[in-house]
Backbone and ligand atoms as CSV (ligand in chain L), in Angstrom:
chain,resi,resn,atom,element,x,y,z
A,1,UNK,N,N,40.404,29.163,12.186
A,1,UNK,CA,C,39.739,27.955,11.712
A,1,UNK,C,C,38.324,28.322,11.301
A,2,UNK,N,N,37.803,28.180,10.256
A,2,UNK,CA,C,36.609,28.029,9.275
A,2,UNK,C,C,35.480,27.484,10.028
A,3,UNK,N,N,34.241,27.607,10.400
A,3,UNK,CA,C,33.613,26.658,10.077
A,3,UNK,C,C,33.208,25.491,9.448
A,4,UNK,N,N,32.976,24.331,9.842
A,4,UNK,CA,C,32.551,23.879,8.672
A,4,UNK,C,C,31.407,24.206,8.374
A,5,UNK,N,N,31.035,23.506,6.699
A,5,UNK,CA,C,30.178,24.285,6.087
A,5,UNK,C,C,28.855,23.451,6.542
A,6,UNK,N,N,27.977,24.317,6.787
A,6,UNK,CA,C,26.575,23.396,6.897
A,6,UNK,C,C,25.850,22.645,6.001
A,7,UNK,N,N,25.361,21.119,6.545
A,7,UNK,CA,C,25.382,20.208,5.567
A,7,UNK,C,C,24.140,20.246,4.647
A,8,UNK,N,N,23.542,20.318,3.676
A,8,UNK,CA,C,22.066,20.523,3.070
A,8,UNK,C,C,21.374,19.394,4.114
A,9,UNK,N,N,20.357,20.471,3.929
A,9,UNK,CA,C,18.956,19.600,5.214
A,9,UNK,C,C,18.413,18.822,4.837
A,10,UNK,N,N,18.258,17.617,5.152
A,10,UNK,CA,C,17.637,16.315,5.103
A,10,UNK,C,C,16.044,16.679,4.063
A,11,UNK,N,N,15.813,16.236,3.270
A,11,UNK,CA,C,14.222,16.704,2.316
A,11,UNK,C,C,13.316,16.297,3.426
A,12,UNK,N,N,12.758,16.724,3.853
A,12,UNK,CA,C,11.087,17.229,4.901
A,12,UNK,C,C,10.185,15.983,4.313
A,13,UNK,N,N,9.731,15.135,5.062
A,13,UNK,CA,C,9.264,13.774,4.818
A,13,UNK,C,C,7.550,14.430,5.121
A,14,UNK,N,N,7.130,14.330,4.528
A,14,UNK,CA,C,5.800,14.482,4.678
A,14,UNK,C,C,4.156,13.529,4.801
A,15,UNK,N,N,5.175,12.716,4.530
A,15,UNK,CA,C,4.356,11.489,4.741
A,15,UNK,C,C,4.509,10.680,5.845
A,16,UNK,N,N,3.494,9.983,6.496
A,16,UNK,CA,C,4.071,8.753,7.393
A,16,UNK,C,C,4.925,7.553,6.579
A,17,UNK,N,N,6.368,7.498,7.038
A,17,UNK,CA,C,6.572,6.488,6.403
A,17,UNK,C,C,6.045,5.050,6.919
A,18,UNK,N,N,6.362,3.640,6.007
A,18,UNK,CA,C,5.655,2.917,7.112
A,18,UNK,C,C,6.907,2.011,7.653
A,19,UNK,N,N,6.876,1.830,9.129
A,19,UNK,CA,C,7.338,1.121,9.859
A,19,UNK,C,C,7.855,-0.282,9.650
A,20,UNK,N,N,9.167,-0.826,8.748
A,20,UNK,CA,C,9.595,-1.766,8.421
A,20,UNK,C,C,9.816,-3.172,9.735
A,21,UNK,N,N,8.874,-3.966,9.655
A,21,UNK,CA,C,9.762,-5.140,10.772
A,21,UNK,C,C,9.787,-6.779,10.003
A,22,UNK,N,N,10.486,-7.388,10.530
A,22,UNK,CA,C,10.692,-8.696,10.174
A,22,UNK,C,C,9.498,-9.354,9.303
A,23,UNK,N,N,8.500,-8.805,10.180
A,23,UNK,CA,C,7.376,-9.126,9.628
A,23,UNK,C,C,6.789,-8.749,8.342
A,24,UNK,N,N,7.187,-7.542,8.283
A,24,UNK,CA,C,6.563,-6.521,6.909
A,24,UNK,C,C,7.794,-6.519,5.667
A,25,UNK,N,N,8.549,-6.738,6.314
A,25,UNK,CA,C,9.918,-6.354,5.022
A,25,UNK,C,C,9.739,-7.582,3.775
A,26,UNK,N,N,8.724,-8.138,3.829
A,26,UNK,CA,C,8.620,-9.491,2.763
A,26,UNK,C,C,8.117,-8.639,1.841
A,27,UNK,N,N,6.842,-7.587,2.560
A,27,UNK,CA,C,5.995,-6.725,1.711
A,27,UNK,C,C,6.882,-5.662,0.908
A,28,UNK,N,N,7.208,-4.925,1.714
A,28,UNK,CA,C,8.511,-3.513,1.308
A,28,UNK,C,C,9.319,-4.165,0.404
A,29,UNK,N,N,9.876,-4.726,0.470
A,29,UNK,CA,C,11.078,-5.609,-0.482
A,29,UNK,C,C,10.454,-6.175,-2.200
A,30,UNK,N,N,9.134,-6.462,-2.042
A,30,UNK,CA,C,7.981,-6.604,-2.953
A,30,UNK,C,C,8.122,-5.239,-3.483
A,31,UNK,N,N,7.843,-4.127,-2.926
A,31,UNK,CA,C,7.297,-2.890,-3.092
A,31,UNK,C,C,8.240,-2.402,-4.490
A,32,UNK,N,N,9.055,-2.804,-3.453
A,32,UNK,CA,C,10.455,-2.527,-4.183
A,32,UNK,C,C,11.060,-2.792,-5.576
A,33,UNK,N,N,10.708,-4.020,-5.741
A,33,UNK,CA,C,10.433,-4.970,-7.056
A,33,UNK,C,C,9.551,-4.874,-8.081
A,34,UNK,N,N,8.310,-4.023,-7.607
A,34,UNK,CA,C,7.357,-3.707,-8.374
A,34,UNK,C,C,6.151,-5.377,-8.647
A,35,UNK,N,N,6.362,-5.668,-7.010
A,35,UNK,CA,C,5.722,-7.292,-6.640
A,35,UNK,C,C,4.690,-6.651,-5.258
A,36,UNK,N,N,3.463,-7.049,-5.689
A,36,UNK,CA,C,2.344,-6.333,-4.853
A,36,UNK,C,C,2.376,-8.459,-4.018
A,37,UNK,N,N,2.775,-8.562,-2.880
A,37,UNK,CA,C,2.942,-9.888,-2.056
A,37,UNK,C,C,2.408,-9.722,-1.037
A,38,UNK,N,N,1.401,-10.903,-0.688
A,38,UNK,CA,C,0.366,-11.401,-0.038
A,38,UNK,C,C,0.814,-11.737,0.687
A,39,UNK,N,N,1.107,-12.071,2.136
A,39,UNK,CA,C,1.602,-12.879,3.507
A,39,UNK,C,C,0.393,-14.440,2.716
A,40,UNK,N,N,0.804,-15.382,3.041
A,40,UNK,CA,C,0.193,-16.225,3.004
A,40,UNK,C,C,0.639,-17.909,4.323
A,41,UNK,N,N,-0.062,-18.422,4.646
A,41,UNK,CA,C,-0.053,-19.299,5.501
A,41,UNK,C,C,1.001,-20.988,5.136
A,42,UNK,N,N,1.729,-20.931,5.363
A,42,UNK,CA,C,2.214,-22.214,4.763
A,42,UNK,C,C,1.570,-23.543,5.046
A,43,UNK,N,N,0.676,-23.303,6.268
A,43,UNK,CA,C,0.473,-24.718,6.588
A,43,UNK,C,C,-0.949,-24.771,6.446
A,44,UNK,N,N,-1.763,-23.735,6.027
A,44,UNK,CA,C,-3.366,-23.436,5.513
A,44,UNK,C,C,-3.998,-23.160,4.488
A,45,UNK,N,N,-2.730,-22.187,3.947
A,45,UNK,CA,C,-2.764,-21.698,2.848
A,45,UNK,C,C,-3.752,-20.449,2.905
A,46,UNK,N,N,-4.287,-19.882,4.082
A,46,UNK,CA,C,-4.992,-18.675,4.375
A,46,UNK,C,C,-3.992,-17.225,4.146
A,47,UNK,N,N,-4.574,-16.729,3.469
A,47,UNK,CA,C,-4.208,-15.200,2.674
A,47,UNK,C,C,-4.019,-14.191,4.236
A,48,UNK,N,N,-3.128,-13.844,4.477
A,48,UNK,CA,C,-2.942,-12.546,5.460
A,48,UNK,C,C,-2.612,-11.183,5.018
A,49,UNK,N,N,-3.459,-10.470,5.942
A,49,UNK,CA,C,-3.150,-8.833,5.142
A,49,UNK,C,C,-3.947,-8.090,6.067
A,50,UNK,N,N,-3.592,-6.885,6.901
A,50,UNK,CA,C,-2.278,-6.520,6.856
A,50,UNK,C,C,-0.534,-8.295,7.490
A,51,UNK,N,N,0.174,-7.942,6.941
A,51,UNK,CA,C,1.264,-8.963,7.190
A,51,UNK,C,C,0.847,-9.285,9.276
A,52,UNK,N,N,1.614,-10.336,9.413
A,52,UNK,CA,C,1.330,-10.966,11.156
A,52,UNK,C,C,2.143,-12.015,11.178
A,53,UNK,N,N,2.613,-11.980,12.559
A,53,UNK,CA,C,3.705,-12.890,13.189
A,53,UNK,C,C,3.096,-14.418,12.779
A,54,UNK,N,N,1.529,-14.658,13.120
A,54,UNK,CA,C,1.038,-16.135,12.930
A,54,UNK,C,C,0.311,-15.979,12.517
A,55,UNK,N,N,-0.195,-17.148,11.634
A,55,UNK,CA,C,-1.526,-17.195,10.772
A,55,UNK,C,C,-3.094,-17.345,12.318
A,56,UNK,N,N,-3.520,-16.018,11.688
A,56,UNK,CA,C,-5.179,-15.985,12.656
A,56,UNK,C,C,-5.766,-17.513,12.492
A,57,UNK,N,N,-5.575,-18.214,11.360
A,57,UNK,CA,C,-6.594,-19.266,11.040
A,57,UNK,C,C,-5.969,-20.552,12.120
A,58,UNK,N,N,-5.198,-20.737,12.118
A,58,UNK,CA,C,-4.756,-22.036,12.458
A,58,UNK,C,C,-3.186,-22.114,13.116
A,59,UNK,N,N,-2.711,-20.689,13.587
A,59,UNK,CA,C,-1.762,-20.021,14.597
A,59,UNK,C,C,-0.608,-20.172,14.098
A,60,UNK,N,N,0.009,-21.018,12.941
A,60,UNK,CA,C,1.068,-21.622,12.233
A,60,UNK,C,C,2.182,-20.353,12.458
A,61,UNK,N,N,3.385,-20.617,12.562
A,61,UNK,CA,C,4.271,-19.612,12.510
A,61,UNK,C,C,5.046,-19.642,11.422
A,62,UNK,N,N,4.262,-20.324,10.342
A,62,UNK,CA,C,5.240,-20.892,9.280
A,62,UNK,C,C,4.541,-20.045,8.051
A,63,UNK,N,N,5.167,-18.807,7.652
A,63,UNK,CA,C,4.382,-17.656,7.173
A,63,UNK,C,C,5.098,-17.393,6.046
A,64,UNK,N,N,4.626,-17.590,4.596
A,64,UNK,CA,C,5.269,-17.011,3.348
A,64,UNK,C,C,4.138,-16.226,2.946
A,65,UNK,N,N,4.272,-16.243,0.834
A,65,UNK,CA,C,3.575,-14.891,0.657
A,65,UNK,C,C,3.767,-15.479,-0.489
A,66,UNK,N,N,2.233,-14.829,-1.346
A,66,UNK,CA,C,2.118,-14.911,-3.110
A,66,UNK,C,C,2.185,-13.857,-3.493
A,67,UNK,N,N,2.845,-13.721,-4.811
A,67,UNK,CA,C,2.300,-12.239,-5.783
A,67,UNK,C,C,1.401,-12.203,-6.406
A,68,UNK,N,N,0.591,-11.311,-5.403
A,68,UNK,CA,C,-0.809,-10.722,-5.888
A,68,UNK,C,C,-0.611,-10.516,-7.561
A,69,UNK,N,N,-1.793,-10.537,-8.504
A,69,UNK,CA,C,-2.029,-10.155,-9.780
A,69,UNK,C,C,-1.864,-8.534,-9.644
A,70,UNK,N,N,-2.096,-7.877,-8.742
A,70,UNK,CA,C,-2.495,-6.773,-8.914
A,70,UNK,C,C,-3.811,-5.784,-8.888
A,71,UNK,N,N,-4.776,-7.055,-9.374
A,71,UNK,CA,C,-5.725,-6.422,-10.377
A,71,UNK,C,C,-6.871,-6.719,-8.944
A,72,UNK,N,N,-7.884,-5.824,-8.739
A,72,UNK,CA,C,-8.568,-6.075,-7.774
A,72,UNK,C,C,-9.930,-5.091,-7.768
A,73,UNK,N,N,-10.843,-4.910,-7.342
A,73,UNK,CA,C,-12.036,-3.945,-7.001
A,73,UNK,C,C,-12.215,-3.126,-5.807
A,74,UNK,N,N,-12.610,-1.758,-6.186
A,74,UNK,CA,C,-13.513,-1.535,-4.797
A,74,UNK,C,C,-13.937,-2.120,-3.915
A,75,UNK,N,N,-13.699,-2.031,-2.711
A,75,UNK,CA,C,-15.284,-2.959,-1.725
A,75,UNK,C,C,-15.364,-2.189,-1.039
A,76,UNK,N,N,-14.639,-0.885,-0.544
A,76,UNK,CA,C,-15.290,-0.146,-0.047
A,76,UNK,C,C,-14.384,1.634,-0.398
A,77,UNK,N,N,-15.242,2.739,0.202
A,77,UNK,CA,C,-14.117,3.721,0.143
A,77,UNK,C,C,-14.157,5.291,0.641
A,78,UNK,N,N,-13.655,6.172,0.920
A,78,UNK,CA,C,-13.680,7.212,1.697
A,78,UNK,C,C,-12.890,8.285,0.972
A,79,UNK,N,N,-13.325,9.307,1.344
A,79,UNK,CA,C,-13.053,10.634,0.312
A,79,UNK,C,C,-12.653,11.288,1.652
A,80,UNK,N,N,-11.368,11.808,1.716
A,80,UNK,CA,C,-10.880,12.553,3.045
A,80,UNK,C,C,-10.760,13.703,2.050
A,81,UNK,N,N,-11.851,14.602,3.249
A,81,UNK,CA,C,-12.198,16.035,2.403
A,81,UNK,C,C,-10.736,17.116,3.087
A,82,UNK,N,N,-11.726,16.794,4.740
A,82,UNK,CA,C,-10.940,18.070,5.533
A,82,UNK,C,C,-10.997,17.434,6.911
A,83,UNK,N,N,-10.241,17.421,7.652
A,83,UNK,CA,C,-8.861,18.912,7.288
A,83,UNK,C,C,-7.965,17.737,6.774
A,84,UNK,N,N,-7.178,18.297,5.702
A,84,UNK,CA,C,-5.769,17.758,4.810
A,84,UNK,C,C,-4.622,18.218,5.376
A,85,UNK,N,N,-3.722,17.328,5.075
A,85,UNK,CA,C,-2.502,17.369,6.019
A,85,UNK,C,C,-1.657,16.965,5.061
A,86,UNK,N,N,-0.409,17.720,4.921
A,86,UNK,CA,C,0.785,17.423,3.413
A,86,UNK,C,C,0.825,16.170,3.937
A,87,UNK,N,N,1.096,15.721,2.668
A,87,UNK,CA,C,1.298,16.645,1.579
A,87,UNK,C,C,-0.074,16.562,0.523
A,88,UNK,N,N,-1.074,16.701,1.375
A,88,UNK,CA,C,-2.622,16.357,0.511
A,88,UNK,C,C,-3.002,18.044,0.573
A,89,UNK,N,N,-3.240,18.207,-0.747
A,89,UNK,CA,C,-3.604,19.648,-0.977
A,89,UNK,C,C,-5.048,20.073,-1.407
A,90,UNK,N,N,-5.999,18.615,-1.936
A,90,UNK,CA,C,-7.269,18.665,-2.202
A,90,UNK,C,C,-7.500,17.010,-1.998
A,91,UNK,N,N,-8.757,17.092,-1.528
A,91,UNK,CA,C,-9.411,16.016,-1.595
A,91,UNK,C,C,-8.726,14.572,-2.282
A,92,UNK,N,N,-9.012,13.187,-1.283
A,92,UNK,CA,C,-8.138,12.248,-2.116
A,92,UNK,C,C,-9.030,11.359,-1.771
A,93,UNK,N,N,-9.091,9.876,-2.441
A,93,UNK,CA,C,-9.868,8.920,-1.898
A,93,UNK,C,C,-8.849,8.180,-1.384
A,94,UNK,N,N,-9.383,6.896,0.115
A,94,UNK,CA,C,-8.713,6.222,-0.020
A,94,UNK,C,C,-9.685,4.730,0.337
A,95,UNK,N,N,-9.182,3.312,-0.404
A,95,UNK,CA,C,-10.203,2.191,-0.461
A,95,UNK,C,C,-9.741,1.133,0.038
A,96,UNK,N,N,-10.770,0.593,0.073
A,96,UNK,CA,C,-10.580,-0.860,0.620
A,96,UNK,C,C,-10.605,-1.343,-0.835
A,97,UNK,N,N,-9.353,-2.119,-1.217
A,97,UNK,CA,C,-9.280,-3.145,-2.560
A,97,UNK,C,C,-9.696,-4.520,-2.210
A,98,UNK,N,N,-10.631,-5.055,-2.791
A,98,UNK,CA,C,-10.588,-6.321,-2.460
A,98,UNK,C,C,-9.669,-7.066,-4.108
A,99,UNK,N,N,-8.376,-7.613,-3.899
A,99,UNK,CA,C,-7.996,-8.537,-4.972
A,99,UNK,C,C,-7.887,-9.489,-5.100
A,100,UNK,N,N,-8.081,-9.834,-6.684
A,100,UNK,CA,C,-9.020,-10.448,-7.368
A,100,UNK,C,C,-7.920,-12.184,-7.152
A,101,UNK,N,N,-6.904,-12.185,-6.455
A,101,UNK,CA,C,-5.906,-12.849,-6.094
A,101,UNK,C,C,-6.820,-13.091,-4.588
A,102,UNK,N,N,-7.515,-12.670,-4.036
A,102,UNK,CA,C,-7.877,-13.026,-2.538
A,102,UNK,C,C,-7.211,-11.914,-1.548
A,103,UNK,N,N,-7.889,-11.651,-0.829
A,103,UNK,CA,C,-7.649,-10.615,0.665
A,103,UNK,C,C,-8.222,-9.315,0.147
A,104,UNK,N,N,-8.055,-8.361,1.044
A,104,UNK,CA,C,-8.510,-7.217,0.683
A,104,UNK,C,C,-7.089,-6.216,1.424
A,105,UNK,N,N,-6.908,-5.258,0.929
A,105,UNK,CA,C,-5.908,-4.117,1.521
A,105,UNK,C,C,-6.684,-2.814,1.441
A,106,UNK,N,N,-5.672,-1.656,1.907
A,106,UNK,CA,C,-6.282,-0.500,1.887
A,106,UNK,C,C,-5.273,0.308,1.157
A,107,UNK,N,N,-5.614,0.898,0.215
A,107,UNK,CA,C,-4.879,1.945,-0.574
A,107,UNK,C,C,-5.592,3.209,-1.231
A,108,UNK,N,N,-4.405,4.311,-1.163
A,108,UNK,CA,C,-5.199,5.373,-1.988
A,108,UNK,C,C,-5.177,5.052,-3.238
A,109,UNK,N,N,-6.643,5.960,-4.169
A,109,UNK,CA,C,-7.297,5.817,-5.654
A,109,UNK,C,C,-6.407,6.746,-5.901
A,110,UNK,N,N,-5.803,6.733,-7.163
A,110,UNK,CA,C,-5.266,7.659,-8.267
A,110,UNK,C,C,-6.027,7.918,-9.571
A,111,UNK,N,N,-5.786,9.042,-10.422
A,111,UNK,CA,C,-6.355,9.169,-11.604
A,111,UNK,C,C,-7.367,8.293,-11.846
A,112,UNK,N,N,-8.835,8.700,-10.558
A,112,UNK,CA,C,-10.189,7.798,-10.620
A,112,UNK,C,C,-10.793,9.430,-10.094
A,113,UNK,N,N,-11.158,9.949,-10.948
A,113,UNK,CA,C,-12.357,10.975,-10.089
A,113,UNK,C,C,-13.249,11.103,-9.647
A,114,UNK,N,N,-13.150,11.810,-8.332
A,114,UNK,CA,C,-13.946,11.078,-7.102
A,114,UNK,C,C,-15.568,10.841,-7.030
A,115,UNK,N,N,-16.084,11.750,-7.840
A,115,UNK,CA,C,-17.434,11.403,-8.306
A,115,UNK,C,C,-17.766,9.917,-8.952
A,116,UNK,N,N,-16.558,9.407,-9.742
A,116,UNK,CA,C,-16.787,8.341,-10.149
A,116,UNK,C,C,-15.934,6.897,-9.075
A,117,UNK,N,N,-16.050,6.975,-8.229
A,117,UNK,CA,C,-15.789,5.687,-7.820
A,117,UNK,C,C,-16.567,5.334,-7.572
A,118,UNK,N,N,-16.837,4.047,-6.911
A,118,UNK,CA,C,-18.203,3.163,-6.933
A,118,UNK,C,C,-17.459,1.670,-6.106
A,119,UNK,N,N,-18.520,1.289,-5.706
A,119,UNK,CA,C,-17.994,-0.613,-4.929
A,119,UNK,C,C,-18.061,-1.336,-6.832
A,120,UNK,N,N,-17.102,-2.008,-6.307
A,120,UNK,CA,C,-16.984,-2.926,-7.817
A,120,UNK,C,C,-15.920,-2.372,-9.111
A,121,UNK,N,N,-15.830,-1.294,-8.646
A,121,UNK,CA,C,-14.428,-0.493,-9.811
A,121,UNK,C,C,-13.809,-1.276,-9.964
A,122,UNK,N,N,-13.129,-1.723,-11.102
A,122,UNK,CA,C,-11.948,-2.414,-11.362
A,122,UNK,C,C,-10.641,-1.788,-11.195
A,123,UNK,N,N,-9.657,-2.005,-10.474
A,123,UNK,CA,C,-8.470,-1.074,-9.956
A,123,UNK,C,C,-7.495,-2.301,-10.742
A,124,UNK,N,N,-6.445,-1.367,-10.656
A,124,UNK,CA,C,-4.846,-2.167,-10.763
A,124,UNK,C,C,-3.998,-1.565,-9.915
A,125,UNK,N,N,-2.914,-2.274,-9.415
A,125,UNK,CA,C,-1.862,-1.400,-8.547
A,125,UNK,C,C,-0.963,-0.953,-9.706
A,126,UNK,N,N,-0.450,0.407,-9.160
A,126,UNK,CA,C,0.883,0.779,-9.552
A,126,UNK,C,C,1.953,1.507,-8.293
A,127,UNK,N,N,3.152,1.694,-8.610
A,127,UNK,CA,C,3.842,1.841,-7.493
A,127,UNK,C,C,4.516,3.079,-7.902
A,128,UNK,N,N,4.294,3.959,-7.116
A,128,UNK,CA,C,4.476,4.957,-6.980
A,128,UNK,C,C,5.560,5.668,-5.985
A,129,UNK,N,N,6.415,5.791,-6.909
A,129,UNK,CA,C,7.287,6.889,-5.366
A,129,UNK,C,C,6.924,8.001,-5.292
A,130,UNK,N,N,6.258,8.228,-4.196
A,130,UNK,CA,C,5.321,9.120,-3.712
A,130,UNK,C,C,6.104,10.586,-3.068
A,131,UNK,N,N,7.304,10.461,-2.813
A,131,UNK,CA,C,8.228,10.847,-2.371
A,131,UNK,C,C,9.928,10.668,-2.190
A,132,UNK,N,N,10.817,11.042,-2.653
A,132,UNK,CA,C,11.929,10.669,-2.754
A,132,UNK,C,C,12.249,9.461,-1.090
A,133,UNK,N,N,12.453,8.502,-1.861
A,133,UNK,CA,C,12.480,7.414,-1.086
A,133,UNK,C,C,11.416,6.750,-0.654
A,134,UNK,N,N,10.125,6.890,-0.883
A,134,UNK,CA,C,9.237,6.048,-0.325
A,134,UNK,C,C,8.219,5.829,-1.578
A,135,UNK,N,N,8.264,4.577,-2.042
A,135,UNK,CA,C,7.237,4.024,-2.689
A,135,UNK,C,C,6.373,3.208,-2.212
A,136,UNK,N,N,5.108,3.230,-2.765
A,136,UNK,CA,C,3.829,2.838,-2.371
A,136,UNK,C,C,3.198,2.492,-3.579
A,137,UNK,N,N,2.262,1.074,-2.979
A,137,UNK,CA,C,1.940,-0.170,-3.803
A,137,UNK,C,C,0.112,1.038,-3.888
A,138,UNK,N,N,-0.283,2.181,-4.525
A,138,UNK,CA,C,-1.464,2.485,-4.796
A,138,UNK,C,C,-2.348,1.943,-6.153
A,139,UNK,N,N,-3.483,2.612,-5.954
A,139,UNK,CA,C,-4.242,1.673,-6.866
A,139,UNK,C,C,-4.867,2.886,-8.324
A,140,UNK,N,N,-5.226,2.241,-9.765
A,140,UNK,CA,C,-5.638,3.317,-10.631
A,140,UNK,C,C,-6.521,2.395,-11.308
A,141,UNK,N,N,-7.242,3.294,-11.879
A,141,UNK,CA,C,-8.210,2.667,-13.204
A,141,UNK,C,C,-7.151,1.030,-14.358
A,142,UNK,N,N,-8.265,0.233,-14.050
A,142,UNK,CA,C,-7.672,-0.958,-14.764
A,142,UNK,C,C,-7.701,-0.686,-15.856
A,143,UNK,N,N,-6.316,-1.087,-16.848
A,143,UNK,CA,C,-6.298,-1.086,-18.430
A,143,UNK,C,C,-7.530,-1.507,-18.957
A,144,UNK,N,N,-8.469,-1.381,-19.906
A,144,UNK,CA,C,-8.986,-1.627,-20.487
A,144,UNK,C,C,-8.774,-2.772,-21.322
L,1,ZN,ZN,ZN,-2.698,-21.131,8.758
């Protein structure tokens, strides 16, 4: 009797993926769609982000979500030099977006060089599969 044959190895995930729950899969499922979605409050109408079981403002458990425009600014941001960890091979930024839809998130800058970022950049999301199987809602220079 043969062995069987050994199965090809799973592709080496190099990224943190992120942690899907009841709570977040409104977002992922967005991601998915190429729909950048806001947790939003049903009974306040207060913007949530990162996603949460109850609205902070007014405790409501009654929790939907808008699609963000996309389109948003700098408000803040960080250049992770060293030490890099795969799959980051040089220097990357990553920001606080404030969008222009309301809330703020945190995402890495793409094709923005790092000398030139600044508070107030105009960003857009695009979604990126960053890795076979995992896409991510990151941010790039707004169309003109
Ligand atoms: Zn609320």
């Amino acid at each position: 009797m043969s062995a069987a044959p050994t199965p090809a190895p799973a592709p080496a995930r190099q990224r943190v993926w992120p942690a899907i729950s009841t709570d977040t899969r409104f977002f992922w499922d967005g991601v998915a769609e190429g729909e950048l979605r806001v947790q939003q409050c049903n009974e306040c109408a207060t913007l949530i982000h990162p996603p949460s079981p109850a609205c902070g403002a007014c405790t409501s458990l009654d929790l939907g979500y808008q699609v963000a425009s996309g389109e948003g600014t700098v408000y803040s941001w960080v250049v992770f030099r060293h030490p890099l960890a795969p799959p980051f091979t040089e220097p990357y930024a990553v920001a606080v977006i404030e969008l222009d839809t309301g809330t703020r998130l945190v995402s890495q800058l793409l094709d923005i060089p790092l000398d030139e970022i600044e508070i107030g950049l105009p960003v857009s999301v695009r979604f990126v599969e960053v890795e076979p199987g995992l896409t991510l809602p990151l941010f790039g220079p707004r169309a003109a």
